[in-house]
C-alpha positions in Angstrom: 32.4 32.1 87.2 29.5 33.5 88.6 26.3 34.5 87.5 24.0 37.4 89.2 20.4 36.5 88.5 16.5 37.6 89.4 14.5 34.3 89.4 11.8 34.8 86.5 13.7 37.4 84.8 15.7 36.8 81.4 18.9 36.1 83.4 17.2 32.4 82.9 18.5 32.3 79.5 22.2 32.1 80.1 21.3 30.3 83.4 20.2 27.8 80.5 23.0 27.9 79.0 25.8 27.1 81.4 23.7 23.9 82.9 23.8 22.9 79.2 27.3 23.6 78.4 28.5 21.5 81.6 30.0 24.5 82.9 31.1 25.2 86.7 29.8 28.3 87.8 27.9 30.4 90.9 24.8 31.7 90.8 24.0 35.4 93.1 20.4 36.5 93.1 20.0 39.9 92.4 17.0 41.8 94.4 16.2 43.6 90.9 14.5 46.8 92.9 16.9 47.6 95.7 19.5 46.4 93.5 21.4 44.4 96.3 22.9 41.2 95.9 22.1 38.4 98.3 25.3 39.2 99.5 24.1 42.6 100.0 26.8 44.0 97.6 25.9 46.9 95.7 24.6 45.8 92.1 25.1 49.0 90.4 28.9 48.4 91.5 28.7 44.9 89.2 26.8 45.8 86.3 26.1 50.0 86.1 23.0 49.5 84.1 21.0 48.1 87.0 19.8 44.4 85.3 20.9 41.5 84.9 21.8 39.1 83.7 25.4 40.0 84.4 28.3 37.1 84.5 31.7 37.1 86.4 34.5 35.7 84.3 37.1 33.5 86.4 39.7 36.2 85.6 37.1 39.5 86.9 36.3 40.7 84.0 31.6 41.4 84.2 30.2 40.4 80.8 26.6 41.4 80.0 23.7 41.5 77.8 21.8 38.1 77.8 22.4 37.6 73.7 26.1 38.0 73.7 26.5 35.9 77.2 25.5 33.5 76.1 27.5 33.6 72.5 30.5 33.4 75.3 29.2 30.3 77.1 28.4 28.3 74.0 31.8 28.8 72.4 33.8 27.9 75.7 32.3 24.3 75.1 31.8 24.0 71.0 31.7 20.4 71.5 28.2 20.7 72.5 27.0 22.2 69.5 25.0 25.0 71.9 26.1 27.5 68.9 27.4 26.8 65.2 31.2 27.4 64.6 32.6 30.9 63.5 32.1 32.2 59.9 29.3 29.5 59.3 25.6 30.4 57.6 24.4 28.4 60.3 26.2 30.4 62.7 24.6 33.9 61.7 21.3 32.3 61.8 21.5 31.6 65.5 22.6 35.1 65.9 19.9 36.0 63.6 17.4 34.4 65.8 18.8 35.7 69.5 18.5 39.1 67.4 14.8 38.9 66.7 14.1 37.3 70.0 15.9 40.0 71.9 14.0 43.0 69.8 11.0 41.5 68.5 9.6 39.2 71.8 12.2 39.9 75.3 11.3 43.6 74.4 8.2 43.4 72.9 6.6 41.8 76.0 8.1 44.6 78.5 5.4 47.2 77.9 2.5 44.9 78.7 4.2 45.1 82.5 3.6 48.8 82.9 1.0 50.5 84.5 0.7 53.0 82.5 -0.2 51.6 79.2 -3.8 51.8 78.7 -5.9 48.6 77.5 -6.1 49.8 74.3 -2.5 50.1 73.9 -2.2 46.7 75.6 -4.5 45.0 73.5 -2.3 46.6 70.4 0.7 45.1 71.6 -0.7 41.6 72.8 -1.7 41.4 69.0 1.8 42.5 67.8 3.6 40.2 69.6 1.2 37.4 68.8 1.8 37.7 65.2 5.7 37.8 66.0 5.6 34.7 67.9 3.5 33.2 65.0 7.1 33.5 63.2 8.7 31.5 66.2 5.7 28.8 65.9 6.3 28.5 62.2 9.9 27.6 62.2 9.3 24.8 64.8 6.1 23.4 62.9 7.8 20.4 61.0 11.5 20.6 63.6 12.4 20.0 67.3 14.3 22.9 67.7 14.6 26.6 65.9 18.0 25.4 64.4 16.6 21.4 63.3 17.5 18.5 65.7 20.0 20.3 67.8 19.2 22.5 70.7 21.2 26.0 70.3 21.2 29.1 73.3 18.2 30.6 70.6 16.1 27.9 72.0 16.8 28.5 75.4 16.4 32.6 75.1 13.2 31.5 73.1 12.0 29.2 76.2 12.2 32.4 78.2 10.1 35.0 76.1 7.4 31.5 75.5 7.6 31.9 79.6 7.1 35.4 79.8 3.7 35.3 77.3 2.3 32.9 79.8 3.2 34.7 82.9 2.0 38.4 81.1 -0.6 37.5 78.2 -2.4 34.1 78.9 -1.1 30.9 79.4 -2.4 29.4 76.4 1.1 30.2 73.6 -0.5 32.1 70.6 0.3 29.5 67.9 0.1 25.5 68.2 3.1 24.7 67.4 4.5 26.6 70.4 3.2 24.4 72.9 4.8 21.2 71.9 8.2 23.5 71.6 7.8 24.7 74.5 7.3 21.2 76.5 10.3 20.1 74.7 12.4 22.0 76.2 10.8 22.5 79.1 11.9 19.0 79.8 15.7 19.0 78.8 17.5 18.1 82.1 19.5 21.5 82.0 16.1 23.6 81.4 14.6 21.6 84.7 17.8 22.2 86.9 17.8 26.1 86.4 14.1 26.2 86.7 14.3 24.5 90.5 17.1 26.1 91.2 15.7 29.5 90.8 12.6 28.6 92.5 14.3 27.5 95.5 16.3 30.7 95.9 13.3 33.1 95.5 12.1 30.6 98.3 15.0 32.1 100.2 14.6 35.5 102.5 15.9 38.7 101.5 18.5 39.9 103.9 17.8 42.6 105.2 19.6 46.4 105.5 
């Protein structure tokens, strides 16, 4: 299994993921603007819409789309618990939750990287998005994780949007709670692994041609 991967992009929520679920797998960094491989394989020949994350099954098949990757991950290992069982309330309210998070904050942040949004439409967005994170903070005011005790792959797709406010917005989170979420999984041994992991690879040249 392999995953292709940009280090700071979303790809770091099924990177989550697989270190959590004990799965063996690859990692290929994906040069997101010359869309190369570090391989130098062509990426638009791997995933035809040009980001990733994208994941290579043991058998070939590419899977892709961050919220349904990793859907796949968590139920090749249910024993961890990374996603409720089939047919289960609890179930639809993780997928409830990757839902918002993919629409309402992975998407809501993108704009606020263009250059051609003006300040004022900035400024309108940075104050949508910090009333939809307010809905994150709430639901982890009085629980460790969005789901209760138990970490799910919302919490890590969550950990990467928390990321991206800090990176694109401020670093202080726009609602208290946040924080304390946010250093909770932050430390989990699986979070810290991916995290180096993609640091050292961005450490690593380019090849070239």
């Amino acid at each position: 299994m392999k995953l292709y991967f940009s280090p700071g992009a979303c790809s770091l929520s099924p990177h989550i993921a697989l270190r959590e679920a004990g799965l063996p797998f690859d990692l290929e960094r994906v040069d997101l603007r010359a869309k190369r491989t570090a391989t130098g394989a062509d990426f638009w020949t791997i995933n035809p819409k040009g980001y990733v994350p994208a994941l290579r099954l043991d058998d070939g098949p590419i899977l892709t789309e961050g919220s349904v990757i990793v859907q796949w991950i968590a139920d090749q290992r249910p024993e961890t618990n990374l996603i409720p069982p089939a047919g289960t309330l609890e179930r639809y309210r993780v997928l409830e939750w990757l839902a918002f998070i993919a629409t309402e904050l992975h998407k809501g942040i993108a704009p606020l990287y263009s250059p051609l949004l003006s300040p004022e439409a900035k400024a309108g967005t940075r104050e949508k998005l910090a009333s939809r994170f307010s809905i994150l903070g709430k639901a982890v005011e009085d629980r460790p994780f969005l789901m209760g005790a138990t970490f799910t792959v919302a919490d890590g797709y969550a950990f990467y949007t928390l990321r991206s406010w800090q990176r694109s917005v401020k670093p202080e989170l726009p609602a208290a709670s946040l924080q304390a979420y946010f250093d909770r999984i932050a430390a989990r041994p699986a979070v810290r692994a991916a995290l180096e992991a993609e640091a050292a690879s961005a450490a690593v040249p380019r090849p070239e041609g």
